[in-house]
N, C-alpha and C positions, 0 to 999 in steps of 0.2 A: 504494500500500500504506500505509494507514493504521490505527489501531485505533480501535476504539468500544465502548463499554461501555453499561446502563441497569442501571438496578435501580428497581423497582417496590414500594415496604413501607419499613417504619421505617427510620430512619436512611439514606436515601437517597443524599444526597450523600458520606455515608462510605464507603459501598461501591462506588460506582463511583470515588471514591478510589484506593480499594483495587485494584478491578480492572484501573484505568487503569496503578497501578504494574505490574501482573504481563503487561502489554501496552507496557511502554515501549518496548522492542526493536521496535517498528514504526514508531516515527516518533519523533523529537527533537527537529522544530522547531518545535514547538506544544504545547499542551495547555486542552481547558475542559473543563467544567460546567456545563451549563442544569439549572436545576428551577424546580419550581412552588412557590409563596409567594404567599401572600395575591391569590389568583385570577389570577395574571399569571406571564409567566416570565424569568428572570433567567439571563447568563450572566457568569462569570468565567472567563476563561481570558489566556495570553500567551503570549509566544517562551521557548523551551526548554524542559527535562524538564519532569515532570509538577510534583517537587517546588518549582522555581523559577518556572512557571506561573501556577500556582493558588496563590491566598491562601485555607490553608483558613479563617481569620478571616473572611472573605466570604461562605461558603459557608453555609446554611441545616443550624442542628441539629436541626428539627423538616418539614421536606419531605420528603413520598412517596414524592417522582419527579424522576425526575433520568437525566440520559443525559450521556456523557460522551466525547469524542474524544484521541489524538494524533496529533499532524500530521507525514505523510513528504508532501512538496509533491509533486505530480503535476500540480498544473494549477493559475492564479492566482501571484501575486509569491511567490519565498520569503521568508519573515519579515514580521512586521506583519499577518497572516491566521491566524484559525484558528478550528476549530470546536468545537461544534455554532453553527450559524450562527441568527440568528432571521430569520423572514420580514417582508417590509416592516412589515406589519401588527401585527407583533410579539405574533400569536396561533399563530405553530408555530414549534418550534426544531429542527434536525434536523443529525444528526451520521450519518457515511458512509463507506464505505474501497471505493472507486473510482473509475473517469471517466464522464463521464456527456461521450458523442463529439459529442452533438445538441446540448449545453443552448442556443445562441443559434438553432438552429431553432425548439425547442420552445416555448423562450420567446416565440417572433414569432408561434405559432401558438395559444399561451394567452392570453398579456399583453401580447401585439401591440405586443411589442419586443425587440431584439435586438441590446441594446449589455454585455452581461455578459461580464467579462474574466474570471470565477472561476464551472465551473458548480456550485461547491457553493450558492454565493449564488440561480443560479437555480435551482437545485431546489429551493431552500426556497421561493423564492416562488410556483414553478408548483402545487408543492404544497397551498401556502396558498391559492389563488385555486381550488383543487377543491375543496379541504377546505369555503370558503365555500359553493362551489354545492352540495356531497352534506352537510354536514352532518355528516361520520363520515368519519374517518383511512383506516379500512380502505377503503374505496369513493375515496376520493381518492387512495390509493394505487394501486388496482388500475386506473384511467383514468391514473395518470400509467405503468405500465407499458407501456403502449399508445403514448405519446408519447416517452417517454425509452430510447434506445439508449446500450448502452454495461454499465459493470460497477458493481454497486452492493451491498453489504450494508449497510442501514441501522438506525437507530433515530430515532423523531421522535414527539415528544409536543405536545399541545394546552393550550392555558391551559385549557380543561375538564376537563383531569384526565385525558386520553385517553393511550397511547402505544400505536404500530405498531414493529412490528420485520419487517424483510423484507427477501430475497434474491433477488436478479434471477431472470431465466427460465432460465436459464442456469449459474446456481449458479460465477459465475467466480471468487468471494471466497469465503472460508470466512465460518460464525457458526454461535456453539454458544448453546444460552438453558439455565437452570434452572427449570421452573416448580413452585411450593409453594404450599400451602395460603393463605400468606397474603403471599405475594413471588414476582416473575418476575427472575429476572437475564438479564444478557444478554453477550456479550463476544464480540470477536473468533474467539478460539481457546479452544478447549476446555480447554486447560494454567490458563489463569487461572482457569476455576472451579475446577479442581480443586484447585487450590493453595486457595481459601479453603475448599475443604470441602465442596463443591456434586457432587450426580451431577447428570450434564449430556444434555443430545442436539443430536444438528446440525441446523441449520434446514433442510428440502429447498431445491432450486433452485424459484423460484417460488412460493415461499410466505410467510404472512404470520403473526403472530401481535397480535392486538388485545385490549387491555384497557380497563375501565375503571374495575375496580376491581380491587386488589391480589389474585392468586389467583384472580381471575375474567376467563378469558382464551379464545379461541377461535382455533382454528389455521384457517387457511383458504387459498383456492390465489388466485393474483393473478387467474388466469385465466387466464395467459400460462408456460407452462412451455414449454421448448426444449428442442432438442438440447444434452446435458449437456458444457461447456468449463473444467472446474476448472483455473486456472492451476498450470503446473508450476513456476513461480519460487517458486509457495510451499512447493511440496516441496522444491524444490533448497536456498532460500536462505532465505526470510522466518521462517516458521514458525518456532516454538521446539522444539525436539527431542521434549519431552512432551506434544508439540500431535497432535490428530487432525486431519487433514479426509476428509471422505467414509466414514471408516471406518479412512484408511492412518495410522500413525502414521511421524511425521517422519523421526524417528532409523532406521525400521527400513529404512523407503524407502531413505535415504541412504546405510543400509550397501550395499545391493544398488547403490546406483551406484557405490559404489566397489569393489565384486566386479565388474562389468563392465568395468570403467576394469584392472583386474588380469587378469584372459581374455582380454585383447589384448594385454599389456605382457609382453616377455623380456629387458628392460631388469636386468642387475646391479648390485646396489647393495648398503650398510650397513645403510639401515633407510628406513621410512616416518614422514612428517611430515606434521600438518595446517597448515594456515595455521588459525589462531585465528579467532573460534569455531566458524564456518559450515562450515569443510572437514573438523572432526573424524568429526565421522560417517561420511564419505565415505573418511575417512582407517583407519578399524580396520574398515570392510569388505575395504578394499583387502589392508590388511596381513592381516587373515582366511586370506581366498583365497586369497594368497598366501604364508602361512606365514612372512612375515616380521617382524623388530621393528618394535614403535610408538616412536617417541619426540617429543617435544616438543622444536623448534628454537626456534621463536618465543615472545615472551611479547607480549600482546597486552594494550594497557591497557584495562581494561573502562568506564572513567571518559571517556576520552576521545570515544565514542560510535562510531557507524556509519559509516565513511567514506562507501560508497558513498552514504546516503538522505542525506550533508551538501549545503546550497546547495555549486554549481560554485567560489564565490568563497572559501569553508573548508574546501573537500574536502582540499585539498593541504596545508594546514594540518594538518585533523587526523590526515592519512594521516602524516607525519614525525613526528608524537607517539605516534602508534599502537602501532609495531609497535617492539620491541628481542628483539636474535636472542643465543640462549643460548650463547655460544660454545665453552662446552665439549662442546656434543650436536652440534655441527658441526664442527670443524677436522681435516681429511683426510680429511672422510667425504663419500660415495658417497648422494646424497640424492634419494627422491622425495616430490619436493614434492603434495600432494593440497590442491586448491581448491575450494568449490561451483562457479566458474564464474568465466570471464574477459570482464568485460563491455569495459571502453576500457582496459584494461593495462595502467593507472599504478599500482596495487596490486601486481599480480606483476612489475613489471619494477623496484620498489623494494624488494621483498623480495628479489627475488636481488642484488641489487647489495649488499643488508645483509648476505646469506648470503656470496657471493662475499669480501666484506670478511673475511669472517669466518673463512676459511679453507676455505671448503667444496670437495670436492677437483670432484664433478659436481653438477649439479641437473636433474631431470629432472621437468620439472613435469606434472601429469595433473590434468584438469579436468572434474569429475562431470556439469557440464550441457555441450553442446554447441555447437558456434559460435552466437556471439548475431550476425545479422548485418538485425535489423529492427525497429523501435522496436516499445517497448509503450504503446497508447493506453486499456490498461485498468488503471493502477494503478500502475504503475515508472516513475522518473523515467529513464527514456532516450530521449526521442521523438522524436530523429532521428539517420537512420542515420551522419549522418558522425562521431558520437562513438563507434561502435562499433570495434573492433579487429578485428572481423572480416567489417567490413562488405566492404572494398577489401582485404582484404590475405588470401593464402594461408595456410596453417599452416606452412609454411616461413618465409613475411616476418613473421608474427608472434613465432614461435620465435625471430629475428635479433631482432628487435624486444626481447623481452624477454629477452634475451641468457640462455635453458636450452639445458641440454646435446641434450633432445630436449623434445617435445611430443604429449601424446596426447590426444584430448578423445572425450568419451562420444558416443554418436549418437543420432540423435531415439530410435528404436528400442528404445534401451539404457532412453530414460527411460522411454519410455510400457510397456514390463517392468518396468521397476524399482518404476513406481506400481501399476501394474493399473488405473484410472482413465481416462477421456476427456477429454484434456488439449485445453486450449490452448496451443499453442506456435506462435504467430504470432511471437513475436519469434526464431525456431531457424530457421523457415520461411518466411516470408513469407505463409502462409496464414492470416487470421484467422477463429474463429467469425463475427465479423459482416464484413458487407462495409465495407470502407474504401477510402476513396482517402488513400491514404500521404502526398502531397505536402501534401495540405491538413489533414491533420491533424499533420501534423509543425509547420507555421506556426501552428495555432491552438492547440497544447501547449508548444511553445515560446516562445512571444511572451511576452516578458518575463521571461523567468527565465534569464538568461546575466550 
């Protein structure tokens, strides 16, 4: 899960500035900027937020075109990487928010080699070595969809002036674009154009959008469209609450998880509490349903970033800066806790022991998405199962485990309701839209990033 932005028309590099801030909530250990300048292409990016990243001094006040990334690592070292990446050639720069499961296949089978530790790196260059032989983005995109498995929304421009925007066959990432008369934007989630002022639409699964000049643009299908697998992490957790994908908006999804999460609970308590940010939503459908108080226990630093999307070696770090619990909305009181989801349980077994401290009389924790018990190899950094909490363990050893009063957690069912949507939930189930062997892509996701 990463974000991407482009913008197509004046001021280029300022707006995907822009759009990259209203997408920082996807990723924190990165941020660039590629555009076009004097027939060539250029990027600036580094480690951390967008604003510590990017030198906008660096950046081009009179380029067209420009596409932009932030980095939640999923695949390649954390730190010291980040995109839009350029090709060896350094005539296509391409930025992307998924995993591409094949890239040292595909690579051995383009560029007849296959020593790529990061497959954002070889997709740029599988790309680049089409691009030479078709002449045109679009046509080099729709042969590498043929070759590359796996989850992708992209954007990638040419030192010709060209840029492609496209979304797998499959549609497993979100991407909304604006196009206008004399400008095409592009971003992650539909929330960021809106916020700058843009009406927006969603890219189909499978399809492309090609320019080559600002406002002169053609939609077109890869040629590969599939059976539809929108990931459900992005309703449960990624997403920003004002964000569409497929049509569902985020916040309204979420309340419906936590009305579901309330239809099975006859648990007595004082009141309902979200864990900060991601559980709110999930937290005043619940209290809804159930006609109980909302309040606020925790205060969540919003400075300190994402614990979950942190490298392994600053998770723990930022997780004890994160969170401080309000003590006067807890002491004696009878509490249910509401979370998006419990992925390795060092999050919720550190807020009740904050809680616990704090005087809390019960804690009954309820968790909107469902046991996570199997890596995600299309975009979430969890890619092997022994970091799960529920990979080995019952909802009883987990409940000891994060020492609550009780435990309830939503079920596949409850989600794929809650969306209305053709989800992917290979990491709920072990069944993935594409075929995988688990074992070996757990070693080739994981390699190097511990």
């Amino acid at each position: 899960m990463c974000g991407i932005s482009a913008w197509f028309g004046k001021n280029a590099c300022e707006r995907v500035y822009e759009i990259l801030l209203e997408i920082q909530h996807r990723g924190h250990d990165a941020a660039g900027i590629a555009f076009l300048e004097n027939g060539g292409l250029k990027v600036v990016g580094g480690n951390g937020f967008v604003w510590n990243a990017i030198d906008i001094s660096k950046l081009s006040s009179h380029s067209h075109l420009a596409i932009g990334h932030v980095r939640y690592s999923t695949s390649g070292s954390y730190g010291g990487a980040y995109q839009p990446v350029l090709g060896s050639k350094k005539i296509i720069a391409l930025a992307f928010n998924g995993n591409i499961i094949n890239f040292n296949e595909a690579a051995n089978l383009v560029l007849g080699k296959k020593s790529y530790l990061w497959d954002a790196k070889a997709f740029v260059d599988i790309l680049e070595k089409l691009y030479m032989e078709h002449g045109n983005l679009a046509d080099a995109m729709k042969e590498a969809s043929y070759i590359l498995e796996g989850s992708y929304s992209l954007v990638a421009v040419s030192s010709k002036g060209e840029i492609i925007v496209a979304r797998d066959p499959r549609g497993i990432r979100p991407l909304a674009y604006s196009l206008g008369e004399e400008f095409l934007a592009v971003a992650s989630e539909t929330a960021a154009l809106s916020t700058i002022g843009l009406e927006w639409k969603e890219l189909g699964r499978g399809q492309l959008i090609y320019c080559q000049e600002p406002g002169s643009c053609s939609k077109e299908s890869l040629g590969r469209v599939l059976k539809p697998a929108y990931c459900a992490f992005e309703y449960i957790y990624f997403l920003r609450p004002d964000s569409f994908f497929e049509g569902v908006n985020a916040h309204e999804a979420r309340k419906r998880m936590g009305a579901k999460l309330a239809e099975k609970d006859y648990v007595e308590a004082d009141l309902v509490a979200p864990v900060p940010d991601s559980g709110r939503s999930a937290a005043i459908g619940y209290a809804i349903r159930r006609g109980m108080p909302l309040d606020e226990v925790i205060y969540r630093n919003r400075f300190s970033g994402r614990a979950f999307i942190s490298a392994p070696s600053i998770r723990r770090k930022v997780l004890l800066k994160k969170f401080q619990v309000i003590k006067e909305s807890v002491r004696g009181k009878r509490i249910i806790l509401v979370d998006d989801s419990i992925v390795r349980g060092d999050t919720s077994r550190h807020l009740v022991k904050l809680l616990r401290e704090a005087g809390a009389k019960e804690i009954h924790l309820r968790s909107a998405a469902p046991p996570i018990i199997s890596p995600c190899f299309f975009g979430i950094d969890m890619p092997t199962r022994r970091e799960l909490i529920a990979y080995s363990r019952s909802i009883e050893e987990i409940r000891k485990y994060i020492g609550v009063d009780t435990l309830i957690y939503n079920t596949v069912k409850d989600i794929e309701e809650s969306v209305g949507r053709p989800l992917c939930l290979g990491c709920f189930t072990s069944i993935y839209p594409i075929k995988v062997r688990i074992d070996k892509l757990e070693l080739l996701f994981s390699k190097g990033r511990r």
